[in-house]
N, C-alpha and C positions, 0 to 999 in steps of 0.2 A: 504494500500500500504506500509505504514513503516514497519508495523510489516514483512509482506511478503518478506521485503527487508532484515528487520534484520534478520529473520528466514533462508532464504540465506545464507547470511554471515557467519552464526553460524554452518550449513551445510558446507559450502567448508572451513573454520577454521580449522573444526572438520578433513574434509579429508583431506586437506593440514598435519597436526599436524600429522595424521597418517602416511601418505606419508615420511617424514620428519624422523620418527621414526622407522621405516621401512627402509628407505633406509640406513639411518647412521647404525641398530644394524645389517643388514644382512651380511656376510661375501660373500655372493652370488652376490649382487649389484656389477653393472659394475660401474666403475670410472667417468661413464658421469651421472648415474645415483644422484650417492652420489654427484657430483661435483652441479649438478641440486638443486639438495635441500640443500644444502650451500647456494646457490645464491639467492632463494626464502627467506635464512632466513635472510639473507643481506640487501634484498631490501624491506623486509617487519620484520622488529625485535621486533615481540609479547615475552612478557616477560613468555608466557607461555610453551616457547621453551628450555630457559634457564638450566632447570636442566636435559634435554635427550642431549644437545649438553655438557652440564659438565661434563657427565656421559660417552657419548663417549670419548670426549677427556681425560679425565682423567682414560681411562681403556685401555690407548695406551698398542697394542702389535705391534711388530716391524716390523710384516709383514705387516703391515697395510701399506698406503702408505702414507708418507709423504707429500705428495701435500694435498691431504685432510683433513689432520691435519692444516699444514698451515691456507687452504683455510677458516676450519672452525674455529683457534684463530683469523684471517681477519673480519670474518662475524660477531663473537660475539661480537668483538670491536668495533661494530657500535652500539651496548644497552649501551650506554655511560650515557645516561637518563634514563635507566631503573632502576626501585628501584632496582632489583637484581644487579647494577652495582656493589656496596662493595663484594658479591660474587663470581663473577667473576671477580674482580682483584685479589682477593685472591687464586682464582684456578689459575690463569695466574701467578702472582708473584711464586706459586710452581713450576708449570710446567718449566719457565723461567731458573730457579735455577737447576732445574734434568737431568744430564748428559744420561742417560737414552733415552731420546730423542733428534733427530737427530737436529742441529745448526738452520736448517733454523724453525723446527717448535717453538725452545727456542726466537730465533728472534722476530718470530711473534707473541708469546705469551707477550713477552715483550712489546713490541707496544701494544697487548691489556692490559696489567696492565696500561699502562703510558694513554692511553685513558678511561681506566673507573675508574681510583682510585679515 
């Protein structure tokens, strides 16, 4: 029964992570979509997520939509415990700092620097 359970877990992990990475790189994905996988990684913050959401967020283009950026320097901010936290303040302290990106998503990046550094 454990193993059966663990074998599960490692199964929908696997397809969540896909999901998750899928819906962040598509420029197809509707806004409920990508807003959906924000909030999965919010309410469940595996450290194995860490560098496909650094990788969105740090490859902002402008058409992208800013709530999303937000939503997802909000959600990374909650790996506050995660070993990759030094990394992700350090992508947040950049971001924070680069005119480039719109006020509210520099705000929110800043709140994740001051939570995971």
């Amino acid at each position: 029964v454990n193993k059966a359970i663990t074998d599960a877990v490692k199964i929908y992990a696997g397809q969540q992570a896909y999901d998750i990475r899928k819906a962040l790189k598509s420029t197809k994905a509707s806004l409920n979509s990508k807003m959906n996988a924000i909030h999965s990684i919010r309410n469940n913050p595996p450290h194995y997520y860490t560098d496909d959401i650094l990788d969105y967020l740090e490859s902002y283009v402008p058409a992208q939509d800013s709530v999303v950026q937000r939503a997802a320097w909000e959600a990374i901010g909650w790996f506050d415990m995660s070993y990759r936290a030094p990394d992700i303040a350090e992508a947040a302290l950049k971001v924070s700092q680069d005119e480039k990106y719109p006020v509210t998503v520099r705000k929110e990046a800043l709140k994740t620097y001051n939570r995971t550094k």
